[in-house]
N, C-alpha and C positions, 0 to 999 in steps of 0.2 A: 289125899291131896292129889289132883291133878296136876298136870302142868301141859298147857298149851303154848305153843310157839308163838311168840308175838309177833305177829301180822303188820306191817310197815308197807303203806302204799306209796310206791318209789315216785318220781315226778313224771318219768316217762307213762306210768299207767294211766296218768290223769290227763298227759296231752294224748294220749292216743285214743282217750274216751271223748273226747273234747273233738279230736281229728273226727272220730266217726261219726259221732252225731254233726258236724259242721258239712261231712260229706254225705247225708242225707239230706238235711236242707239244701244244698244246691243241687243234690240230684233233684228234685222236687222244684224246684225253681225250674232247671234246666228243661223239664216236658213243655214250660208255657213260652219260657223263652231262651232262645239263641241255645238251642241241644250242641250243636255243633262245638260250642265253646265250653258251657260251664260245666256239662257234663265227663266230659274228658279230664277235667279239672278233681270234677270232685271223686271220681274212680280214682287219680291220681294221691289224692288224700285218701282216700280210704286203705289204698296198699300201703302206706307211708303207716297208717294206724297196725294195720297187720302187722308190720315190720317190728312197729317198738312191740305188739304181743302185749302181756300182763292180762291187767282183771278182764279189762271190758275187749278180750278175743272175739267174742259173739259178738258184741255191738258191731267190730268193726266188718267181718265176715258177713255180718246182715248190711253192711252200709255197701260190699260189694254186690250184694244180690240185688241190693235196689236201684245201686246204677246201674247194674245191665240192662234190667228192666225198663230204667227210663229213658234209656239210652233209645233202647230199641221203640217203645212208646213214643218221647218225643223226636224223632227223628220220621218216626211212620206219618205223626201229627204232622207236623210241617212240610212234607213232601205231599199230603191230603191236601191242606189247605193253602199249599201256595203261599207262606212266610218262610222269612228265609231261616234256613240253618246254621249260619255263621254268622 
């Protein structure tokens, strides 16, 4: 007979997987429009998902790497093309 610890997904792990995927979609949003604003937003939710930690650590550590990237992407785009940033 084994015995495994029972596993209980606290309420924080599910806003914090919730936080990081909410902060991919606006990263993703943010390259087409207005970088300036929602992107700053949604890096800001992503460290918030860091914070609470639990199951989905990866999800949110990946939701940091994608807003850098689209930070730096949409921000390149809009300074090309002459829309605004803010």
């Amino acid at each position: 007979m084994s015995a495994h610890p029972e596993s209980r997904e606290r309420p924080a792990d599910a806003v914090g997987g919730l936080l990081a995927s909410l902060s991919i979609f606006a990263s993703l949003v943010g390259v087409a429009y207005r970088p300036g604003r929602l992107i700053p937003v949604a890096l800001l939710l992503a460290l918030v998902a860091v914070a609470l930690g639990g199951r989905y650590l990866r999800l949110a550590a990946f939701a940091i790497g994608i807003g850098g990237a689209c930070f730096v992407i949409g921000m390149a785009a809009a300074v090309i093309t002459d829309h605004p940033v803010f």
